[in-house]
C-alpha positions in Angstrom: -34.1 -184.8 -174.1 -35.1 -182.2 -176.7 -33.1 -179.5 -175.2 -30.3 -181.5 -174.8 -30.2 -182.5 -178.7 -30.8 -178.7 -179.3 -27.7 -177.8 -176.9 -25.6 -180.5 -179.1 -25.9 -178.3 -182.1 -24.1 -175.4 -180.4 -20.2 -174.9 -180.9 -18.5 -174.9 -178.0 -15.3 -173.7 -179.4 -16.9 -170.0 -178.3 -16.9 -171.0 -175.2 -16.1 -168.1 -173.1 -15.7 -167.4 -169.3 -16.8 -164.0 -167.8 -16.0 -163.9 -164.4 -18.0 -161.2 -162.3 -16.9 -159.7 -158.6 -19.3 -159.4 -156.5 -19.4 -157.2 -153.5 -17.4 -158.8 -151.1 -18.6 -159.1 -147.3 -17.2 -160.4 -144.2 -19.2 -163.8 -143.9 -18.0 -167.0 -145.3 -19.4 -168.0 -148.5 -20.5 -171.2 -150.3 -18.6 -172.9 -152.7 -18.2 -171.0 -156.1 -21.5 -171.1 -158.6 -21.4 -171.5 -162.0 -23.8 -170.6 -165.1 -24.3 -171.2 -168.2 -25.6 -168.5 -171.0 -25.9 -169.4 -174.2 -26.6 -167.0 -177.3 -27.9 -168.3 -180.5 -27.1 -167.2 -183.9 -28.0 -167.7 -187.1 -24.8 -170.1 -188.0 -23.3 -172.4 -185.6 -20.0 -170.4 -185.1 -21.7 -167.1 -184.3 -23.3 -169.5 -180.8 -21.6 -169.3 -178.3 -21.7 -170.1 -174.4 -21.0 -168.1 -171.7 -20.3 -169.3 -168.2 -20.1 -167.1 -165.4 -18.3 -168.0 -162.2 -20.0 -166.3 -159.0 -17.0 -166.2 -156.1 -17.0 -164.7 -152.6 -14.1 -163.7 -151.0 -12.7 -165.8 -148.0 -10.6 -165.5 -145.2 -6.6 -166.1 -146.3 -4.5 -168.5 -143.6 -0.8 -168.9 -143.2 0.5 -172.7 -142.7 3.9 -173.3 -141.9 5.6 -176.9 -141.7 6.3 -178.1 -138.4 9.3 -180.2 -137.0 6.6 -183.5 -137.6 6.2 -182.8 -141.2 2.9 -181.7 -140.2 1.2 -178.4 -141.5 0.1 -175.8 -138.5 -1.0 -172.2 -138.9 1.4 -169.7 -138.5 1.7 -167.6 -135.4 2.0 -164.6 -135.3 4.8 -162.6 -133.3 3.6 -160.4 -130.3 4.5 -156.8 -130.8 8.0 -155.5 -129.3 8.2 -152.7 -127.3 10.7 -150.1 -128.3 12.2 -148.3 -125.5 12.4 -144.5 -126.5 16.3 -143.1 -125.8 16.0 -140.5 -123.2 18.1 -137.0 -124.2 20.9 -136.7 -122.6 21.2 -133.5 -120.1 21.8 -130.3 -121.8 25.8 -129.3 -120.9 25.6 -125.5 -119.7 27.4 -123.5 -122.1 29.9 -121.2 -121.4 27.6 -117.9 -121.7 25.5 -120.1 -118.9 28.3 -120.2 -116.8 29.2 -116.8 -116.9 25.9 -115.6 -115.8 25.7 -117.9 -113.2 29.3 -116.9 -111.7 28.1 -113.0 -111.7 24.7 -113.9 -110.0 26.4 -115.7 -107.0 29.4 -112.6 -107.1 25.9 -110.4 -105.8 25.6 -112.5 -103.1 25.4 -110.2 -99.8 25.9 -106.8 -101.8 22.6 -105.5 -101.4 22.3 -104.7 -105.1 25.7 -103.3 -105.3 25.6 -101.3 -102.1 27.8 -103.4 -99.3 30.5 -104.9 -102.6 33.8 -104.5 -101.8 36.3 -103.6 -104.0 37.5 -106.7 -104.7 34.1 -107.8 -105.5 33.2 -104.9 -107.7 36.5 -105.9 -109.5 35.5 -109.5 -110.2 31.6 -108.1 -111.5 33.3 -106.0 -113.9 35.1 -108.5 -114.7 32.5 -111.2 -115.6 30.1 -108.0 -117.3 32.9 -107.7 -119.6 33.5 -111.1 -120.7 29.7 -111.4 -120.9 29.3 -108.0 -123.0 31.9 -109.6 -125.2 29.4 -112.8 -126.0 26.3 -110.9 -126.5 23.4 -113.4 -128.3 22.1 -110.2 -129.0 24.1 -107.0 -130.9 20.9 -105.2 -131.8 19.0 -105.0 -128.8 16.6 -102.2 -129.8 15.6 -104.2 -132.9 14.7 -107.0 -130.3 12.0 -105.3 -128.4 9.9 -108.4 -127.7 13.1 -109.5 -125.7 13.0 -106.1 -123.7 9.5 -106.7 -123.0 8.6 -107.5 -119.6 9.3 -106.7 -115.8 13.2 -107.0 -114.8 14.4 -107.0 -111.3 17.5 -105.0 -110.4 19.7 -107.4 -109.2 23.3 -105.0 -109.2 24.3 -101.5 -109.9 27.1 -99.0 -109.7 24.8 -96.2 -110.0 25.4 -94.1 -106.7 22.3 -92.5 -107.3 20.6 -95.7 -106.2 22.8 -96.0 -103.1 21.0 -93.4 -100.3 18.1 -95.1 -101.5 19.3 -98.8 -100.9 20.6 -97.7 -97.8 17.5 -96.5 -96.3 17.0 -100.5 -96.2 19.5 -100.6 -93.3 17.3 -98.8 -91.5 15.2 -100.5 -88.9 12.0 -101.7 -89.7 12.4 -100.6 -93.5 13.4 -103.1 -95.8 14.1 -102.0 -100.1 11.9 -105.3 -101.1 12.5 -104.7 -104.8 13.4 -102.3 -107.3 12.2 -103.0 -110.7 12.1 -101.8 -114.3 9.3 -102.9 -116.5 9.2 -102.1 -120.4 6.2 -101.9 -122.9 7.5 -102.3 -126.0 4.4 -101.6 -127.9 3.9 -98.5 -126.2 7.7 -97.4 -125.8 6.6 -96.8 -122.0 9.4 -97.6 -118.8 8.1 -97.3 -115.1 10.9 -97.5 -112.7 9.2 -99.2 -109.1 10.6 -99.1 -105.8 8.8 -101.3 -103.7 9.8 -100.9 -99.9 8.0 -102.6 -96.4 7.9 -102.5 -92.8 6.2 -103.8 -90.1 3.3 -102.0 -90.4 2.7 -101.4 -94.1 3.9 -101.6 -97.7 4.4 -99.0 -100.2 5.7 -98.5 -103.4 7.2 -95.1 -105.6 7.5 -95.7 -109.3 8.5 -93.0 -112.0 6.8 -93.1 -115.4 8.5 -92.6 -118.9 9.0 -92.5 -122.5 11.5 -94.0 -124.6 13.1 -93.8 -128.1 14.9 -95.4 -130.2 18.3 -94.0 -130.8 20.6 -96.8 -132.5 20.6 -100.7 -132.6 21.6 -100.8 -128.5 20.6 -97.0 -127.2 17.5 -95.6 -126.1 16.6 -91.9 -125.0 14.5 -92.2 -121.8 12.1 -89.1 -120.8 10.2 -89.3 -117.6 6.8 -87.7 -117.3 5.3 -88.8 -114.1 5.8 -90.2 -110.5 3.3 -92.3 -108.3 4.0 -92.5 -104.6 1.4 -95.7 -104.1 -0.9 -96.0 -101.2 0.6 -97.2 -98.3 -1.4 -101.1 -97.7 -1.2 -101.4 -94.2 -1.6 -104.6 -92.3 -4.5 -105.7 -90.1 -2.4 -107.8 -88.2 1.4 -105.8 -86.9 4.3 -108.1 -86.3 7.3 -106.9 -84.6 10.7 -109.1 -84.4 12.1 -109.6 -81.3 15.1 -107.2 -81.5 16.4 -105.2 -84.4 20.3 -104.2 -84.6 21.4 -100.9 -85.3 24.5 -98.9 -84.7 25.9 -102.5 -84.2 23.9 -102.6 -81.5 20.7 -104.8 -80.6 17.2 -103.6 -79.3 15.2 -105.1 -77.5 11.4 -104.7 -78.9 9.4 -107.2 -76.4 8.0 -104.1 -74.1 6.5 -103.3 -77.2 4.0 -106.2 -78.0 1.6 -105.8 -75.4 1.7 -102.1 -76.3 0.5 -103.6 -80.1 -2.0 -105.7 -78.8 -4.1 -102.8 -77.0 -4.0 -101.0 -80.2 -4.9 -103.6 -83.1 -8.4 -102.9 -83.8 -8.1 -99.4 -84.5 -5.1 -100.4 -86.6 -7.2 -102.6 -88.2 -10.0 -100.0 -89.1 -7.1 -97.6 -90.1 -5.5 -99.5 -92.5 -8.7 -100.2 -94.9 -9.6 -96.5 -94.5 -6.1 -95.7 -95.9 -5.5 -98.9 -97.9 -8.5 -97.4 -100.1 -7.1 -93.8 -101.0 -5.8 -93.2 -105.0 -1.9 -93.0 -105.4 -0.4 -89.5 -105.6 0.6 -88.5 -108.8 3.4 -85.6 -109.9 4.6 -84.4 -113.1 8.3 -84.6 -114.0 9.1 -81.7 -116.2 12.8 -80.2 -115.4 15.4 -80.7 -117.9 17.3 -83.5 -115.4 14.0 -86.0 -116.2 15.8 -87.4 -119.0 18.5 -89.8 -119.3 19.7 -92.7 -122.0 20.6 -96.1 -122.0 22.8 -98.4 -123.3 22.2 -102.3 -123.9 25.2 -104.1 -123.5 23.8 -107.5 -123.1 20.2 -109.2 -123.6 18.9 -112.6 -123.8 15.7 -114.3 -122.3 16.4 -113.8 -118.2 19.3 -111.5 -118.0 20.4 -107.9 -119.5 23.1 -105.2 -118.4 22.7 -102.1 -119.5 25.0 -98.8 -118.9 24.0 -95.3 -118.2 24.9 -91.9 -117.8 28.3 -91.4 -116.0 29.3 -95.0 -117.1 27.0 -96.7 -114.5 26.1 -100.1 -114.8 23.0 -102.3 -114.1 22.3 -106.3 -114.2 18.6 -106.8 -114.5 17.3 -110.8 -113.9 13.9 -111.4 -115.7 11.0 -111.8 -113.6 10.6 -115.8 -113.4 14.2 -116.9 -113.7 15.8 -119.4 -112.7 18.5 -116.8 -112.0 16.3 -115.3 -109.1 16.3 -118.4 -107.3 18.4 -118.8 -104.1 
């Protein structure tokens, strides 16, 4: 009872509430806890009591009022899926169309070598109007577009042609003819790569080339490779080959193979293994320029000495396919 008489003698009009916030945790807490400090002065009004409220936090719930009139928790939605619009198909352009147009004109030219003259009329044709849309005016300033091996896939260049005939030849066949460019090293090696029934070979031409204006380059060959021929352990002969118009029979020739394959076998690694042979190129005729008339990622035509032309497909285009 004493302490209560003493706590009557305290003013209680400096009654002040300091709440504190506690660290809050995930567990539920009890109810809210309240205490009392008091502070004693020398006069009445300078006491005062403090009460301090201790809280925790506690999990918040939604209600909603039902149809009843009764109070439920609120649900909550599932998530919707959102369907992602798919891009439309790209429409070829027009450039696209061009280039696929003077692809299939090749077909069954032999790079240039069987066109008629009707044909050669509609390939100049479709260069032209493709020359005329160039994506690229500065080719030479575009060197990481130059970079990389290009397959010859049309010329007018009758240089080119007694070698692209010697694929009419039996047995031979021009696999590829191919112009790869080093841009970092302003290199050029020019590769034929022919085959036959018993081996594969290639002959390639080594050069230099600088820059003369925004689509020219001077081209200065030093060197050419005739490769080793790789000969094939196992032969295969067709049937019959044609030539002269005429078809020859090559059956009395298999069993003829057959005595012989092991030593063709042995042969071919003995050869297989030998270096390439390598010649200079020094006479003033080893040099020759170029013009880019047209460049973009898989397809460039180019014109030459004499007014040649040459369409070159990027190795790994679509264009290549059949």
């Amino acid at each position: 009872m004493a302490s209560l008489s003493s706590l009557n003698r305290f003013s209680f009009k400096n009654l002040s509430f300091s709440p504190i916030h506690p660290q809050f945790t995930s567990k539920s807490a009890p109810s809210p806890v309240i205490s009392f400090r008091f502070t004693a002065g020398k006069a009445p009004e300078s006491s005062r009591v403090s009460v301090v409220v201790f809280s925790k936090a506690r999990p918040v719930s939604r209600i909603r009022a039902s149809s009843e009139g009764e109070w439920e928790p609120e649900k909550k939605s599932p998530p919707v899926a959102v369907a992602e619009e798919e891009e439309p198909p790209k429409e070829p352009t027009e450039i696209d169309l061009l280039k696929k147009r003077l692809v299939d004109s090749f077909y069954g030219t032999n790079r240039g070598l069987n066109a008629s003259s009707e044909t050669r009329g509609e390939i100049v044709e479709l260069i032209t109007q493709l020359e005329a849309k160039n994506p690229t005016p500065a080719p030479t300033e575009a060197l990481t577009l130059l970079n990389g091996k290009w397959i010859l896939a049309y010329t007018s260049f009758i240089g080119l042609y007694p070698l692209l005939s010697r694929g009419t030849l039996p047995l031979l066949k021009v696999e590829e003819i191919s112009q790869t460019i080093d841009s970092e090293n302003f290199t050029v090696q020019n590769s034929v790569l022919f085959s036959g029934p018993l081996a594969t070979t290639s002959f390639s031409t080594n050069a230099k080339f600088e820059v003369r204006s925004p689509k020219r380059v001077q081209i200065k060959f030093e060197e050419g490779i005739i490769g080793t021929p790789q000969l094939t352990d196992s032969i295969v002969l067709p049937e019959n080959v044609e030539f002269l118009g005429q078809k020859i029979d090559l059956t009395p020739l298999k069993g003829w193979i057959t005595s012989v394959q092991d030593t063709a076998s042995s042969v071919a690694k003995t050869i297989s293994s030998q270096p390439p042979i390598k010649f200079s190129l020094t006479n003033r005729k080893a040099e020759s320029w170029l013009l880019t008339t047209y460049l973009d990622e898989e397809l460039r035509i180019s014109r030459g000495d004499g007014g040649s032309v040459f369409v070159l497909l990027k190795e790994g285009s679509s264009l290549l396919l059949p």
